[in-house]
C-alpha positions as CSV (number, residue, x, y, z in Angstrom):
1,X,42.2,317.0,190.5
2,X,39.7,316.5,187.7
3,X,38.0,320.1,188.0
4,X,41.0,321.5,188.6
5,X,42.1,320.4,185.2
6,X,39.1,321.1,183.9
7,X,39.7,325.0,185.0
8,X,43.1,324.8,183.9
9,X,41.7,323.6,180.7
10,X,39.1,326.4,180.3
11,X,41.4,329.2,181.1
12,X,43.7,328.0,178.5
13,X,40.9,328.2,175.5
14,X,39.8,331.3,176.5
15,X,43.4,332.6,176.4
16,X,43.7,331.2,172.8
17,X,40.0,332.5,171.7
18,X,41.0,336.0,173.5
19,X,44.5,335.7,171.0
20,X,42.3,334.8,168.3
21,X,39.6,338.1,168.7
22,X,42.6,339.5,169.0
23,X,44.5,338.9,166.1
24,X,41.0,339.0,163.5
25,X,40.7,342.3,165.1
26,X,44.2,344.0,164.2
27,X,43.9,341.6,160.5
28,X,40.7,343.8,160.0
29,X,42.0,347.0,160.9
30,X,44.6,346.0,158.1
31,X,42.9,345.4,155.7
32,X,40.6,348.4,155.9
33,X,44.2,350.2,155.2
34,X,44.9,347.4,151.8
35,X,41.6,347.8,150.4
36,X,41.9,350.0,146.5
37,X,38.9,350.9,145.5
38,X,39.7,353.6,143.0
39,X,40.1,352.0,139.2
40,X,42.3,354.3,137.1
41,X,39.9,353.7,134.2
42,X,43.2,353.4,131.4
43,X,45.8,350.7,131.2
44,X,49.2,352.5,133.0
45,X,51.5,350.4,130.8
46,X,50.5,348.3,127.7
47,X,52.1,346.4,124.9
48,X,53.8,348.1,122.2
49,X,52.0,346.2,119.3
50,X,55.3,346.5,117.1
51,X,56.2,343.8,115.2
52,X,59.4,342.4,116.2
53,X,59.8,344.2,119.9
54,X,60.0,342.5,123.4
55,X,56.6,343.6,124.3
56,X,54.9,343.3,120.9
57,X,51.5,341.4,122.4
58,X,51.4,341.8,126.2
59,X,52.4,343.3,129.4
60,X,52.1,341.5,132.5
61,X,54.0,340.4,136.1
62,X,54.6,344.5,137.4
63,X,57.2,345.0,140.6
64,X,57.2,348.5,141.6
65,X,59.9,350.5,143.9
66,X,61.7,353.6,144.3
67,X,65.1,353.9,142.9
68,X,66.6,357.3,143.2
69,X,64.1,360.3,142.7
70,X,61.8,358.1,140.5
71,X,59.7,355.4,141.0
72,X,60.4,351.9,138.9
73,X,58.5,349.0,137.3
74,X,60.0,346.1,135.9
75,X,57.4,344.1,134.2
76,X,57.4,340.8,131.6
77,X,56.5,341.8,127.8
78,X,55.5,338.7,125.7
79,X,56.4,338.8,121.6
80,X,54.8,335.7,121.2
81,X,58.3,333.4,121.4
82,X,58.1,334.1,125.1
83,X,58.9,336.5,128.0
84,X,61.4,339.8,128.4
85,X,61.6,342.0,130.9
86,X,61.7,345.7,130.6
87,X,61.8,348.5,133.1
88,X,59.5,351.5,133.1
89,X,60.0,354.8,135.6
90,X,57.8,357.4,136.9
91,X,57.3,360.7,138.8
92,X,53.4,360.0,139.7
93,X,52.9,356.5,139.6
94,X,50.1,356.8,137.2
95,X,52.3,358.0,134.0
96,X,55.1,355.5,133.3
97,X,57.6,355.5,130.2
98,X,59.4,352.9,129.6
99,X,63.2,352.6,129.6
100,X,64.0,349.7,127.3
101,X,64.4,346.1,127.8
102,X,66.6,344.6,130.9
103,X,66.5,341.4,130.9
104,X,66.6,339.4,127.3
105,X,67.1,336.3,126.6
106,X,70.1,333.6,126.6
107,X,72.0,331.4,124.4
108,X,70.8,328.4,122.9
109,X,70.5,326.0,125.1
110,X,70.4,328.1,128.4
111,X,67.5,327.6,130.7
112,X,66.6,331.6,129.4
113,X,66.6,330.7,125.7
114,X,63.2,331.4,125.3
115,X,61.7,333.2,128.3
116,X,63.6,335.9,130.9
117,X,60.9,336.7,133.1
118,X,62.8,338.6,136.4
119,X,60.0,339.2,138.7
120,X,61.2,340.2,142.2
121,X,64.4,342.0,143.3
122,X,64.9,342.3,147.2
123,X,63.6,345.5,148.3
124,X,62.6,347.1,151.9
125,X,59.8,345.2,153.3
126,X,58.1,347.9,155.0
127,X,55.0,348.5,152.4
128,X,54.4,351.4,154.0
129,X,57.8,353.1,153.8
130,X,60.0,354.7,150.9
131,X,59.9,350.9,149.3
132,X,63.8,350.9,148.2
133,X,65.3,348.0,147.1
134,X,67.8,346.5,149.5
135,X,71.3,345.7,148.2
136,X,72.4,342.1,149.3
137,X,76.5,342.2,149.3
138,X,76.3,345.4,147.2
139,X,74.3,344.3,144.3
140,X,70.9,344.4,143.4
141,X,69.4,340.2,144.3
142,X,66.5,339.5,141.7
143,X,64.4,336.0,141.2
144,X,63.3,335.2,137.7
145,X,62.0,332.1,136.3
146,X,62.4,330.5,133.0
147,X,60.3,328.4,130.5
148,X,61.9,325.4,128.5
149,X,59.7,326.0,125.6
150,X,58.2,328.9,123.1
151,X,55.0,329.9,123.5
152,X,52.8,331.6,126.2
153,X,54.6,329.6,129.7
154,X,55.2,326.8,127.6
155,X,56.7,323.9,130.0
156,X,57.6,323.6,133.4
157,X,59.1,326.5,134.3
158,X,62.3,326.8,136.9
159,X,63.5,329.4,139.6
160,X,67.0,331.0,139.3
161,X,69.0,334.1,141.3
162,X,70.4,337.0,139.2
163,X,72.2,340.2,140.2
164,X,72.8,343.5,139.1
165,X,74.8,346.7,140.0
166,X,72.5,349.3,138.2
167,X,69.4,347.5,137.1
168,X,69.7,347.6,133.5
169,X,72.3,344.8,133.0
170,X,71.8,341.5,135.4
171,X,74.1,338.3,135.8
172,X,71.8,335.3,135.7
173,X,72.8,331.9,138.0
174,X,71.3,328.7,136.8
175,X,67.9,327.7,138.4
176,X,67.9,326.0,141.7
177,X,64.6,325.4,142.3
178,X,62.7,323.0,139.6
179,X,59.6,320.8,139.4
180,X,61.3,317.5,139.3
181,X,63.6,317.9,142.0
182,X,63.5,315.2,144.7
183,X,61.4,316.9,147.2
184,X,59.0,318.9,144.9
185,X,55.6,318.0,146.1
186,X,52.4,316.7,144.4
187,X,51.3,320.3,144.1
188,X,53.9,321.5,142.2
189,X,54.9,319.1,139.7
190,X,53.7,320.5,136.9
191,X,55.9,323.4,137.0
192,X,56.9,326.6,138.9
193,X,56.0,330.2,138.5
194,X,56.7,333.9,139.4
195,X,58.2,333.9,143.2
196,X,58.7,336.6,145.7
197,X,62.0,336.6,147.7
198,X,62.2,338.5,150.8
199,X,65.1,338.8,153.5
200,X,64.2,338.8,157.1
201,X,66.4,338.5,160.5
202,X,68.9,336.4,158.2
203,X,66.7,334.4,156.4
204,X,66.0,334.1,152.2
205,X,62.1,333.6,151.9
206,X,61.5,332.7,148.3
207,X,57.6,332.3,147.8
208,X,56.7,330.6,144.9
209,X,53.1,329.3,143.1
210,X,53.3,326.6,141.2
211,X,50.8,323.6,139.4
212,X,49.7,320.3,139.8
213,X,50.5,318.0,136.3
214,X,47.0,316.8,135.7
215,X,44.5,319.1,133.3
216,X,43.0,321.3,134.3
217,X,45.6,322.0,137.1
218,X,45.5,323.8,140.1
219,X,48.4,326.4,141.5
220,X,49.0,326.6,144.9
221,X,51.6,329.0,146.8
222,X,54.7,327.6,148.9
223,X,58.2,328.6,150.2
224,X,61.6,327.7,150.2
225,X,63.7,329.0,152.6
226,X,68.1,329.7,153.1
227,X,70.4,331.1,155.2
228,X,73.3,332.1,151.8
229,X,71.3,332.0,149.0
230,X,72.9,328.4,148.1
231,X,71.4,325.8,149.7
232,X,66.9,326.0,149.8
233,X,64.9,323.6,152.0
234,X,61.3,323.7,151.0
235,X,58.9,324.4,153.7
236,X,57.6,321.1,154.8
237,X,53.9,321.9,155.5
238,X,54.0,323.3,151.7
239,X,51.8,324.8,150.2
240,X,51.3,327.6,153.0
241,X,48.1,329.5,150.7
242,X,45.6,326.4,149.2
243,X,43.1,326.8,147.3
244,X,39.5,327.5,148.9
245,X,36.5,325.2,148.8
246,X,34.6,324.2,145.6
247,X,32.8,327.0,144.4
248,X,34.6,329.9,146.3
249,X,36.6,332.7,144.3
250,X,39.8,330.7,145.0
251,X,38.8,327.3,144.4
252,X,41.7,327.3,141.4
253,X,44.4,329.2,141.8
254,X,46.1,331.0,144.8
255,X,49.3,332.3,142.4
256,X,51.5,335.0,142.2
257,X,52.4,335.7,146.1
258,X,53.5,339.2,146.7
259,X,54.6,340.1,150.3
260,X,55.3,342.4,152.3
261,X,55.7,343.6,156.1
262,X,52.8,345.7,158.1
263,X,53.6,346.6,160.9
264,X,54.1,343.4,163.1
265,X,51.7,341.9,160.2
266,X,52.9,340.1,156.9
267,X,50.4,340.6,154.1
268,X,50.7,338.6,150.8
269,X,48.8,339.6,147.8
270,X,47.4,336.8,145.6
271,X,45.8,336.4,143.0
272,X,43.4,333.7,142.6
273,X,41.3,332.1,139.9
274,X,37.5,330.7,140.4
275,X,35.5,327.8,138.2
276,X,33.8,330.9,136.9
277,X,36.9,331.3,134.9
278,X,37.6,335.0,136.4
279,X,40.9,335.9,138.2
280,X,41.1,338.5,141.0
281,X,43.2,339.6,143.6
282,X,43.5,338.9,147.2
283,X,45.5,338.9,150.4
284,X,46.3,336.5,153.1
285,X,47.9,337.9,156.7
286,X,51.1,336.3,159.0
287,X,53.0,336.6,161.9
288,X,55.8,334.1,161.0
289,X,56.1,334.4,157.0
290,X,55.1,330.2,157.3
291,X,51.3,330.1,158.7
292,X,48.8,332.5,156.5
293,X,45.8,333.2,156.8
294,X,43.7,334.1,153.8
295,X,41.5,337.0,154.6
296,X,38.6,335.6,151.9
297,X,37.9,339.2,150.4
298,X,38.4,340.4,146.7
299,X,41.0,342.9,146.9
300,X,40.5,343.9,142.9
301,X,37.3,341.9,141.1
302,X,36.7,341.8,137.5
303,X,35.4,344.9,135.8
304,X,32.1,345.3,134.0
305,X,32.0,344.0,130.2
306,X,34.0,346.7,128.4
307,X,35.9,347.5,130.6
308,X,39.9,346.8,130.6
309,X,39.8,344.2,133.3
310,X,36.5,342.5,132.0
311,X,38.1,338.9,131.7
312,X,40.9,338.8,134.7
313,X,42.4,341.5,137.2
314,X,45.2,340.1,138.8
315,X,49.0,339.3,139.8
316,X,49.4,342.1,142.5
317,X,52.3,344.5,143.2
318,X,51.2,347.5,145.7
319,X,53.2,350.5,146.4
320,X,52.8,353.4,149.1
321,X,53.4,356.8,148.6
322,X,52.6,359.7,151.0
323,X,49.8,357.4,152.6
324,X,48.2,356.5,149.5
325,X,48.2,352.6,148.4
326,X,48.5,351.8,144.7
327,X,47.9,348.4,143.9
328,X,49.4,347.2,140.4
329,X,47.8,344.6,138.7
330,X,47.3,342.8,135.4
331,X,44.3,343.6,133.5
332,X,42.9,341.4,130.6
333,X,40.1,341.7,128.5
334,X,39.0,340.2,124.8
335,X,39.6,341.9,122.2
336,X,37.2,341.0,119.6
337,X,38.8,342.8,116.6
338,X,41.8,341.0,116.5
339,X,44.2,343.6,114.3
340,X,46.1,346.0,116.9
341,X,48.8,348.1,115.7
342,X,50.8,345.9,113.5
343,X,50.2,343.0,115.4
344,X,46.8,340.5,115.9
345,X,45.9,339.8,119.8
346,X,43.0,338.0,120.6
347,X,42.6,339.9,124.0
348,X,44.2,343.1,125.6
349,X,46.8,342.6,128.6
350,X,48.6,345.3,130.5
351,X,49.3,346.6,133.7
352,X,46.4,348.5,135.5
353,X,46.4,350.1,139.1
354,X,43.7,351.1,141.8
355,X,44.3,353.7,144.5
356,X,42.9,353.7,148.0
């Protein structure tokens, strides 16, 4: 009985270890296909550096998809109260004009008073189709999250729904996913960020980073999950991407999920940030949308001193068009002479993009 258990035993781990080749085998092949590394050496979007506009600093937080004949961004501007989105459209997806802003802020006392960032809106999951945006009950679903304070993500920040029938003006529901609520975890207490909300066989996927309270704080990546769009569950084996081990390129942050379907594979793009102090982006595989697996390589890594992503180069959004991958990404770097346009920055930060 005993060595027949034993065989039973054996066959059984190989099986798994056979699965496991298996699966690291067709993640590889994968990522061969994900990998960018063709810099477009000019920001594709920056700040306007007028005084008094919605974008008058910084650019940051792209989501790119085709709407009509043209191709779209929405990305955050920053005017130094806080964020606005605006919308930007192309024919290439390397020249973008921008269209004005689409998402300002609310009244006083509104959880958008001082920040409107709308970073998601349900699209096509397929990253390697057309990349259309999916109407849910015949309007356009977005996630944005909102800061309770001016100032650059000033407070902890909460989750909402808003909905649009032609992208330029959107109906905003109050947050329903905060920091403090009952179930929040240790990880996320001191506040949520940007999330990613994806519909699959009936199901609301809403991935979300967030941050721990203590200083300096680590963000983490979880999910919340629904059936209607009105009643979330967290994920109880949250966070589903954690940070990597002390000294790794992750060991800080895993923030900013963006996901999409492969195939019979589920990448999410990351970004993470390292005790070095640089930020950079990566990817992490799934068969289930709940258990990930991080494929530990640098997607998009810092560029060399001078360059526009010197300091960070991060918070993914990746597009395909006829076989070609373009993966979106904020680029930062220092900008020692302060004065820009009619504005002062202390560092450059737009929206770059690398080709495979």
């Amino acid at each position: 009985m005993r060595n027949n258990a034993l065989v039973v035993l054996g066959t059984a781990l190989g099986a798994q270890a056979v699965m496991a080749q298996t699966r690291d085998e067709e993640y590889a092949r994968l990522l061969e296909r994900l990998r960018t590394p063709n810099k477009h050496p000019e920001l594709v979007v920056e700040a306007s550096y007028k005084k008094d506009t919605y974008d008058a600093l910084a650019v940051d937080c792209p989501f790119v998809f085709r709407h009509g004949d043209r191709f779209c961004m929405t990305f955050v501007g920053f005017d130094g109260v806080g964020y606005r989105t605006g919308l930007a459209t192309s024919t290439d997806l390397i020249h973008w004009e921008k269209q004005g802003l689409v998402l300002g802020r609310g009244a006083k006392g509104s959880p958008t008073e001082y920040n409107a960032a709308l970073n998601w809106i349900v699209r096509e999951n397929e990253l390697f189709g057309p990349g259309r945006l999916k109407p849910v009950k015949g309007r356009f679903l977005g996630a944005y999250h909102a800061y309770p304070r001016p100032g650059y993500e000033s407070g902890p920040a909460a989750i909402g729904l808003c909905s649009s029938e032609d992208l330029h003006d959107w109906d905003l529901e109050e947050p329903f996913l905060h920091a403090a609520d009952p179930d929040a975890g240790d990880w996320e207490r001191g506040g949520l960020y940007k999330s990613c909300l994806v519909e699959h066989e009936g199901t609301y996927y809403l991935f979300y980073n967030a941050k721990t309270a203590e200083s300096p704080w680590a963000e983490q990546t979880g999910l919340a999950m629904s059936s209607d769009l009105k009643h979330w569950e967290r994920y109880g084996s949250n966070p589903v991407v954690r940070l990597g081990a002390q000294g790794s390129f992750d060991d800080r942050f895993c923030s900013d999920p963006y996901v999409v379907r492969c195939g019979d594979i589920w990448a999410m793009f990351f970004y993470t940030l390292s005790t070095d102090g640089r930020a950079r982006d990566s990817v992490a595989f799934s068969r289930d949308l709940l258990h990930w697996e991080k494929s530990n390589e640098i997607l998009i890594d810092v560029g060399a001193e001078g360059s526009i992503d010197s300091r960070y180069a991060h918070k993914p959004a990746v597009f395909v068009e006829n076989g070609k991958l373009y993966h979106y990404y904020c680029a930062v770097a220092p900008w020692p002479a302060r004065k820009r346009g009619e504005v002062e920055v202390g560092e450059i930060r737009g929206i770059a993009v690398a080709t495979s």
